[in-house]
GULUMVO-876886 format. One record per atom (N, C-alpha, C, O): z, y, x; residue number from 1; residue in one letter. Coordinates in steps of 0.02 Angstrom, whole numbers, plus 50000, padded with zeros to 5 digits. Atoms other than C-alpha are relative to their C-alpha. Example, Ala and Ser with C-alpha at 12.3 -4.5 7.8 and 13.67 -1.06 7.14 Angstrom:
2
@w=50000	v=49941	u=50045	i=1	aa=A;
@w=50390	v=49775	u=50615	i=1	aa=A;
@w=50000	v=50060	u=50045	i=1	aa=A;
@w=50033	v=50059	u=50097	i=1	aa=A;
@w=49997	v=49941	u=49958	i=2	aa=S;
@w=50357	v=49947	u=50684	i=2	aa=S;
@w=50037	v=50055	u=49961	i=2	aa=S;
@w=50045	v=50110	u=49986	i=2	aa=S;
***
This chain:
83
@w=50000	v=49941	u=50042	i=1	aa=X;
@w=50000	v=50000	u=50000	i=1	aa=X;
@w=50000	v=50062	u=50044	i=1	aa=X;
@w=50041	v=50072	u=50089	i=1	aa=X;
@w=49992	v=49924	u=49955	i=2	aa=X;
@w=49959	v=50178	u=50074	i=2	aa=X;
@w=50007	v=50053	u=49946	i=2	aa=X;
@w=49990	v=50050	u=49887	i=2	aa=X;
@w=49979	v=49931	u=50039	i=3	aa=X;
@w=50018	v=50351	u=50018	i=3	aa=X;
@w=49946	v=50031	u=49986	i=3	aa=X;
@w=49906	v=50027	u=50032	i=3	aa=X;
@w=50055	v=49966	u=50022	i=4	aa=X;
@w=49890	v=50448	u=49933	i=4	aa=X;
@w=50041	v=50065	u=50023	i=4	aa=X;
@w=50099	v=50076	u=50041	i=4	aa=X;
@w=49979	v=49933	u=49967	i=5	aa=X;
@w=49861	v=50636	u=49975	i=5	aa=X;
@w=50050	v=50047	u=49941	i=5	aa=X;
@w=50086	v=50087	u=49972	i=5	aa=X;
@w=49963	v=49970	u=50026	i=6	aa=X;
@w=49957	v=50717	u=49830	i=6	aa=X;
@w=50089	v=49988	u=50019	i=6	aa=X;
@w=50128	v=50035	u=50013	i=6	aa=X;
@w=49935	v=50027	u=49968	i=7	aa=X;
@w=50127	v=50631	u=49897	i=7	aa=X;
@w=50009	v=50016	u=50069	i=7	aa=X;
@w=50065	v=50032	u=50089	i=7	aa=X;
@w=49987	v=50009	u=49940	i=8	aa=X;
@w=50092	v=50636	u=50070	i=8	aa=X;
@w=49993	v=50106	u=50013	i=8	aa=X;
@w=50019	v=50136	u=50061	i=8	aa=X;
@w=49985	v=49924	u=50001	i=9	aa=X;
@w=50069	v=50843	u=50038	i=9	aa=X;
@w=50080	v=50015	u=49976	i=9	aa=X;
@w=50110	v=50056	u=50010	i=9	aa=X;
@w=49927	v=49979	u=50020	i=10	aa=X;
@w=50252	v=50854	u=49950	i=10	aa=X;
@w=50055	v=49960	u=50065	i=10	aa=X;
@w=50116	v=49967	u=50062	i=10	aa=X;
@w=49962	v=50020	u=49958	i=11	aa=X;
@w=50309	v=50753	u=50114	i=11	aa=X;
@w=49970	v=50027	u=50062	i=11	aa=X;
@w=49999	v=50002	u=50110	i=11	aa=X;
@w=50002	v=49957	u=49972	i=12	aa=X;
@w=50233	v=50860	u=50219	i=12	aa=X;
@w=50027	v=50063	u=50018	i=12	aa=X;
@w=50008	v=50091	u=50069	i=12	aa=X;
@w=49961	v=49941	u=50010	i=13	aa=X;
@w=50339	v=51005	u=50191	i=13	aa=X;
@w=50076	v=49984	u=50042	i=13	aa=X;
@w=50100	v=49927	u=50046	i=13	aa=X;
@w=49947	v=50005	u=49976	i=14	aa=X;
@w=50497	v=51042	u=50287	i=14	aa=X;
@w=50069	v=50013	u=49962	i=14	aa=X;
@w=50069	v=50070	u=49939	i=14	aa=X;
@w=49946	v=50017	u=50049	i=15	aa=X;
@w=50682	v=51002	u=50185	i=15	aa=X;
@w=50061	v=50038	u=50046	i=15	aa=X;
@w=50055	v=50061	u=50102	i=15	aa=X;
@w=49933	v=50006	u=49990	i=16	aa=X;
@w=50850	v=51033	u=50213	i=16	aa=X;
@w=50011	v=49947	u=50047	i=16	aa=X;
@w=49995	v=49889	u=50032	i=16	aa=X;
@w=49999	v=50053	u=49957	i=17	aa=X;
@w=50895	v=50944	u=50372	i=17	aa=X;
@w=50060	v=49955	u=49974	i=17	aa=X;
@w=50108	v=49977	u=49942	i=17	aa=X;
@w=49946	v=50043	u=49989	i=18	aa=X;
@w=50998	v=50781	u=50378	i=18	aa=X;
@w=50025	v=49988	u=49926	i=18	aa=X;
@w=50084	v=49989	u=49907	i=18	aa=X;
@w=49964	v=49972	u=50078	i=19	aa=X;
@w=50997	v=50783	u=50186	i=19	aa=X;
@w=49960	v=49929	u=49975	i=19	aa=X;
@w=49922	v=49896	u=50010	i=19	aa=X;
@w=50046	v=50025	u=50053	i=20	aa=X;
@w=50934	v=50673	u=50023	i=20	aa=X;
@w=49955	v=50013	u=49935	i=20	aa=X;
@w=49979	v=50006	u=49879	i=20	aa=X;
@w=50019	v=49962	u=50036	i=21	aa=X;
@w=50827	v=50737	u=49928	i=21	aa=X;
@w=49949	v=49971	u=49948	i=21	aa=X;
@w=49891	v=49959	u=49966	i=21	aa=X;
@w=50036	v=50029	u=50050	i=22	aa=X;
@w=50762	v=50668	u=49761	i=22	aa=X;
@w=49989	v=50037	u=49919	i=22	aa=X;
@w=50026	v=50059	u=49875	i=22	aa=X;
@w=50035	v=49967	u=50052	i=23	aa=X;
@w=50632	v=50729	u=49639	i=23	aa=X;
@w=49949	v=49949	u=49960	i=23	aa=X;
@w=49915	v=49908	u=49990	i=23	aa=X;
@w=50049	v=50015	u=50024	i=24	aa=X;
@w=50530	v=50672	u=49496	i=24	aa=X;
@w=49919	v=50016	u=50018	i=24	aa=X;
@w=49893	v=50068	u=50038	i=24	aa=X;
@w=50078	v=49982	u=49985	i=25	aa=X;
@w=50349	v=50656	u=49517	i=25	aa=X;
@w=49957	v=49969	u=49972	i=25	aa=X;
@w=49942	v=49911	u=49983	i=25	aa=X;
@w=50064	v=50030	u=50066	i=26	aa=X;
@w=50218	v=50631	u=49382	i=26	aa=X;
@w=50036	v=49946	u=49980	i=26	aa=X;
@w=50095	v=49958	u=49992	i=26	aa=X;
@w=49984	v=50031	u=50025	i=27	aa=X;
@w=50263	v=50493	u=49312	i=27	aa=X;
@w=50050	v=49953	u=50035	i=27	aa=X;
@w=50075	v=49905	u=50005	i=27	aa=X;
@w=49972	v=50048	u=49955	i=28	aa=X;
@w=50356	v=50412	u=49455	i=28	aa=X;
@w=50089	v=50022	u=50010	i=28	aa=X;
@w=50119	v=50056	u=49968	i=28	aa=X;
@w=49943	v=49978	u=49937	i=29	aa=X;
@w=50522	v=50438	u=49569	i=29	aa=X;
@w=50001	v=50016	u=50034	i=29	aa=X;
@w=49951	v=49987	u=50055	i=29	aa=X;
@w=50017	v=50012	u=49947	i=30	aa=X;
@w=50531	v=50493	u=49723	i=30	aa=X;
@w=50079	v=50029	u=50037	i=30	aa=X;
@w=50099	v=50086	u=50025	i=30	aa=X;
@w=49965	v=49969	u=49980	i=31	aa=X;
@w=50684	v=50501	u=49826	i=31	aa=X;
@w=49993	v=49994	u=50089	i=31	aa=X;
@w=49984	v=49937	u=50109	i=31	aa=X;
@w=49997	v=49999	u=49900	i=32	aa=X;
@w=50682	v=50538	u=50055	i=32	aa=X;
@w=50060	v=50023	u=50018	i=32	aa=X;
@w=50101	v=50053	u=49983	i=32	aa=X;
@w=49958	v=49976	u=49966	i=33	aa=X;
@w=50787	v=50564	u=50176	i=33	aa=X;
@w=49971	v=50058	u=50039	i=33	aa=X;
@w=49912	v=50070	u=50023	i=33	aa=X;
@w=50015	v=49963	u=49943	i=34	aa=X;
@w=50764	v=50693	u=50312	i=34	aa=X;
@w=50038	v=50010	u=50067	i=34	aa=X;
@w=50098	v=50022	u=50075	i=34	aa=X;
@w=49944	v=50001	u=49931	i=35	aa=X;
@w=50811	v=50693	u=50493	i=35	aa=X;
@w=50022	v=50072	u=50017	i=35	aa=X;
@w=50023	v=50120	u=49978	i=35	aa=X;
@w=49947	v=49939	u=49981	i=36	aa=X;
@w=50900	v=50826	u=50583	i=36	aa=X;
@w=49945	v=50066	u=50014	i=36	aa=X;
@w=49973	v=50116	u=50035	i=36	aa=X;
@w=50041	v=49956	u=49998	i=37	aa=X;
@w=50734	v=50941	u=50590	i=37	aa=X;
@w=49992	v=50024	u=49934	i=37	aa=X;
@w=49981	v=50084	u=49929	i=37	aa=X;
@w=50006	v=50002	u=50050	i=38	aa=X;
@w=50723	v=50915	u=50400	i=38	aa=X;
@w=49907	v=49967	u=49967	i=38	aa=X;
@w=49876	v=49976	u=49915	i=38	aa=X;
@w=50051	v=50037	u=49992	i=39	aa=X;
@w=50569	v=50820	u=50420	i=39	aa=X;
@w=50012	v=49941	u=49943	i=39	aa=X;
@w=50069	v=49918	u=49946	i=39	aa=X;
@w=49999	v=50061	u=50035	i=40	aa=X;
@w=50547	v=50674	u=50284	i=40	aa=X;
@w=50008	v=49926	u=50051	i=40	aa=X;
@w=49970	v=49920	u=50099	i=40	aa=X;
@w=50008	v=50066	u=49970	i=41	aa=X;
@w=50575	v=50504	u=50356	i=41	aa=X;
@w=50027	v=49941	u=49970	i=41	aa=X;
@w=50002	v=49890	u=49992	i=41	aa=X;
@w=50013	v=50086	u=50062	i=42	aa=X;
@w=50617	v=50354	u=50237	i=42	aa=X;
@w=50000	v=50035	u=49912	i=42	aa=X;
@w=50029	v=50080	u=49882	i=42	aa=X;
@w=50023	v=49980	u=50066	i=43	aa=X;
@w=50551	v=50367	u=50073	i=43	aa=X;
@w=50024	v=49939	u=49940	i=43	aa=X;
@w=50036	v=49879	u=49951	i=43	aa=X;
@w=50000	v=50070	u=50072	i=44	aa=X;
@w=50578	v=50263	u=49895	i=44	aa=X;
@w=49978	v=50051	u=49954	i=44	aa=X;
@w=50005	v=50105	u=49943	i=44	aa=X;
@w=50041	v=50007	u=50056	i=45	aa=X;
@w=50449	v=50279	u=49763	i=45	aa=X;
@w=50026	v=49959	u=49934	i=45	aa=X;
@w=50055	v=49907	u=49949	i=45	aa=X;
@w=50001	v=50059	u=50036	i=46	aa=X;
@w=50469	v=50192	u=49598	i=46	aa=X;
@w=50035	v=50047	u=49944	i=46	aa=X;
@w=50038	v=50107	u=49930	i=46	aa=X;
@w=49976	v=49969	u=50072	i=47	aa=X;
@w=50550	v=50213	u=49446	i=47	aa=X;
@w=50090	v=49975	u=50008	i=47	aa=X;
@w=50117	v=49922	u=50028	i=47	aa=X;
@w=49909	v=49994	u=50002	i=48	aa=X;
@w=50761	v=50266	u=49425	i=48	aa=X;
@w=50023	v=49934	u=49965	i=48	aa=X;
@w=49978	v=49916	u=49927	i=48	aa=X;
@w=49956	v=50042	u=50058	i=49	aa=X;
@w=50867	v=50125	u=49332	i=49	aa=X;
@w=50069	v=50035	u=50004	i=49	aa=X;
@w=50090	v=50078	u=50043	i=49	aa=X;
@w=49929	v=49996	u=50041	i=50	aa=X;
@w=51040	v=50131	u=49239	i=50	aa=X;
@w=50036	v=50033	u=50074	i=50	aa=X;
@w=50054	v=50091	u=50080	i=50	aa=X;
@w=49936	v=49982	u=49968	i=51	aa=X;
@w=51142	v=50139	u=49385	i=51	aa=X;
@w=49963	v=50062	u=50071	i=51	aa=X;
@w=50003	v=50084	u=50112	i=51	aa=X;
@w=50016	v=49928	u=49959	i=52	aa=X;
@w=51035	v=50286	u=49499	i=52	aa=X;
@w=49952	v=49960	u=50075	i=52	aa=X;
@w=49920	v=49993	u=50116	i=52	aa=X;
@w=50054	v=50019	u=49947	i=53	aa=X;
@w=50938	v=50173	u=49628	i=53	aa=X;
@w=49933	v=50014	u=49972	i=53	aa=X;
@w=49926	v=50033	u=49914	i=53	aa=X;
@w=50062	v=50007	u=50018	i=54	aa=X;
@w=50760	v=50170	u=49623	i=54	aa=X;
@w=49974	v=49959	u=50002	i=54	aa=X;
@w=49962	v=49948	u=50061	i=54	aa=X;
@w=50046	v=50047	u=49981	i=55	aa=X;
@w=50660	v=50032	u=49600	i=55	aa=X;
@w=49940	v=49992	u=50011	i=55	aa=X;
@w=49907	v=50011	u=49963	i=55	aa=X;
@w=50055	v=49983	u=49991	i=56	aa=X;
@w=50507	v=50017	u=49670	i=56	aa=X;
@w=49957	v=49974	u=50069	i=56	aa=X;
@w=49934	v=49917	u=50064	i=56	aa=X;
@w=50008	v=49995	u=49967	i=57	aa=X;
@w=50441	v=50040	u=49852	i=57	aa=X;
@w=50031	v=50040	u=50047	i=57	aa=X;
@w=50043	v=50099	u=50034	i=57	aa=X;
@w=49984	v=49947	u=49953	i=58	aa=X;
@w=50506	v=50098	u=50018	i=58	aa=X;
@w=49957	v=49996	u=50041	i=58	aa=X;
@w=49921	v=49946	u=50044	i=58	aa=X;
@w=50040	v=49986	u=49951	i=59	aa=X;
@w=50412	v=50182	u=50169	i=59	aa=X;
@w=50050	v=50028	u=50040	i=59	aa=X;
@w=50109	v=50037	u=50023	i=59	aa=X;
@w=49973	v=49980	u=49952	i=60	aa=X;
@w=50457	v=50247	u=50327	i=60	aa=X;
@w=49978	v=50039	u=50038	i=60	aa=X;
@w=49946	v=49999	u=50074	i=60	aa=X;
@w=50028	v=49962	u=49953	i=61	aa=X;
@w=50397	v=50388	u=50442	i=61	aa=X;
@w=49991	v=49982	u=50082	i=61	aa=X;
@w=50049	v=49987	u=50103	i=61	aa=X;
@w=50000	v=50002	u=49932	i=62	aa=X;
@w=50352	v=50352	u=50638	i=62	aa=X;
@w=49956	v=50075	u=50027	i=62	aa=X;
@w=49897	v=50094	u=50023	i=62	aa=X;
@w=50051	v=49934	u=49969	i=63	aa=X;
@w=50323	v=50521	u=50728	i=63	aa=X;
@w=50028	v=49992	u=50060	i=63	aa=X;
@w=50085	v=49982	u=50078	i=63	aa=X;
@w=50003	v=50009	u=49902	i=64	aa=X;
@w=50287	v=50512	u=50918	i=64	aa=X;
@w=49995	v=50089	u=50019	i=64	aa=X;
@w=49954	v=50124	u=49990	i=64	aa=X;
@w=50003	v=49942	u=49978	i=65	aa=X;
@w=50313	v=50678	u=50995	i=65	aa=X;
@w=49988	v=49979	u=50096	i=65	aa=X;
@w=49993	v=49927	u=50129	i=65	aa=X;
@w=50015	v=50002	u=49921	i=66	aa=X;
@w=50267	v=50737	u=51190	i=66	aa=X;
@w=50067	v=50029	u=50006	i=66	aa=X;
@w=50107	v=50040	u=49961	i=66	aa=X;
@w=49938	v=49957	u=49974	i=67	aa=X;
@w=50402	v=50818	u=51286	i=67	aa=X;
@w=50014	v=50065	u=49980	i=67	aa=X;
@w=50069	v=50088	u=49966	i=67	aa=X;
@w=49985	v=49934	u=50042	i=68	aa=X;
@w=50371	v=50981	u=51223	i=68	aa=X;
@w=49993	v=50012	u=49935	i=68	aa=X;
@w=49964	v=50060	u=49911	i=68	aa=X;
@w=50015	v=50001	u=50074	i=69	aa=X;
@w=50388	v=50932	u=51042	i=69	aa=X;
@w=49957	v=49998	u=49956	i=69	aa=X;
@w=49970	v=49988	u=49896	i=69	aa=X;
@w=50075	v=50014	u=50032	i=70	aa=X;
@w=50225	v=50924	u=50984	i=70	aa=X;
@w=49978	v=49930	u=49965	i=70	aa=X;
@w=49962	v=49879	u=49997	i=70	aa=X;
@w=50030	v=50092	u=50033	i=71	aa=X;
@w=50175	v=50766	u=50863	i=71	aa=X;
@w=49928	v=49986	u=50021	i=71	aa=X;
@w=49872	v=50012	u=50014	i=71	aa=X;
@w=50093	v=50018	u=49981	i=72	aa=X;
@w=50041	v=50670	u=50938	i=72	aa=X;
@w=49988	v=49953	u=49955	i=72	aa=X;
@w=49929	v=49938	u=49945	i=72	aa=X;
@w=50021	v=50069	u=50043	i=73	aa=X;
@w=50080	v=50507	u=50798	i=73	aa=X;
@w=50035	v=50035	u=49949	i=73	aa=X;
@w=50088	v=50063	u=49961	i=73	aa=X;
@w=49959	v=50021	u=50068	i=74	aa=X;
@w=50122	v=50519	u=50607	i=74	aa=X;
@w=49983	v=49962	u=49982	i=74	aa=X;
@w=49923	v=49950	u=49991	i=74	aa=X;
@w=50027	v=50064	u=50040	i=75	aa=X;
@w=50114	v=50375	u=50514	i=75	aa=X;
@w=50068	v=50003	u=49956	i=75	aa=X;
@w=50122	v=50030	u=49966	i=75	aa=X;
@w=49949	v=50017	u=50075	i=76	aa=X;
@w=50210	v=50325	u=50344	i=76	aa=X;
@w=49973	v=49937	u=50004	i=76	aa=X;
@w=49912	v=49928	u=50007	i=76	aa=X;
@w=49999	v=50104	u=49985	i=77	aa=X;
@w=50229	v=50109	u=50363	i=77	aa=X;
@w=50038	v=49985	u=49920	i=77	aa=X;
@w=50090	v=50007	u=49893	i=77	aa=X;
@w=49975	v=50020	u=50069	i=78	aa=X;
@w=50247	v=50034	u=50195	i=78	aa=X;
@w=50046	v=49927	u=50015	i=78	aa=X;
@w=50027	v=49872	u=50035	i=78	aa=X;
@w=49944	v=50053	u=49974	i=79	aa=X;
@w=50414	v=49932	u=50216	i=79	aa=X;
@w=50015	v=49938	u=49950	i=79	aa=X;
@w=50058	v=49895	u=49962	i=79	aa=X;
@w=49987	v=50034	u=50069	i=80	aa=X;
@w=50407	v=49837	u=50048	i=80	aa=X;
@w=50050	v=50030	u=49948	i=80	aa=X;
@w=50068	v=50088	u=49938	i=80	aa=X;
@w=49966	v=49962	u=50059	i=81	aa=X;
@w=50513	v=49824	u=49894	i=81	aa=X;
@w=50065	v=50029	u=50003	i=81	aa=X;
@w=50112	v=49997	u=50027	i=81	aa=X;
@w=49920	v=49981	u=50022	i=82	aa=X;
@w=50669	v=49941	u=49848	i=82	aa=X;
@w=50003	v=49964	u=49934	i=82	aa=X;
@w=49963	v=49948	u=49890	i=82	aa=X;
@w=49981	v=50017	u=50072	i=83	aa=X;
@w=50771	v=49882	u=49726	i=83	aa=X;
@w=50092	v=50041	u=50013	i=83	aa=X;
@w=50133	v=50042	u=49967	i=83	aa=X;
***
């Protein structure tokens, strides 16, 4: 499964570092984390149940930086199912 571009634009954006941050989206779920830049990096897709998880799908961010901070890799790795 890969991220289409309407998702991978709302995880593009920079968050609240070191935070969780979960929003509806079209018809879906979507809740991420963000690391200490406020960068997205694990994701769950899917749809909320009763008790506040999401069920669905998780992903994961790999960003390779050089020494002077610069991203030379993004990638989002589809990790399988959340539940």
């Amino acid at each position: 499964m890969e991220l289409k571009e309407p998702v991978l634009k709302v995880l593009n954006k920079v968050y609240e570092p070191d935070s969780l941050i979960e929003k509806p989206f079209k018809r879906i779920y979507m809740a991420f984390k963000t690391d200490a830049m406020g960068r997205p990096v694990l994701l769950f897709l899917g749809e909320r149940v009763a008790d506040g998880k999401i069920k669905g799908e998780r992903f994961t961010r790999r960003l390779k930086m050089d020494k002077d901070g610069k991203v030379i890799k993004d990638h989002w790795e589809h990790k399988g199912k959340a539940s």
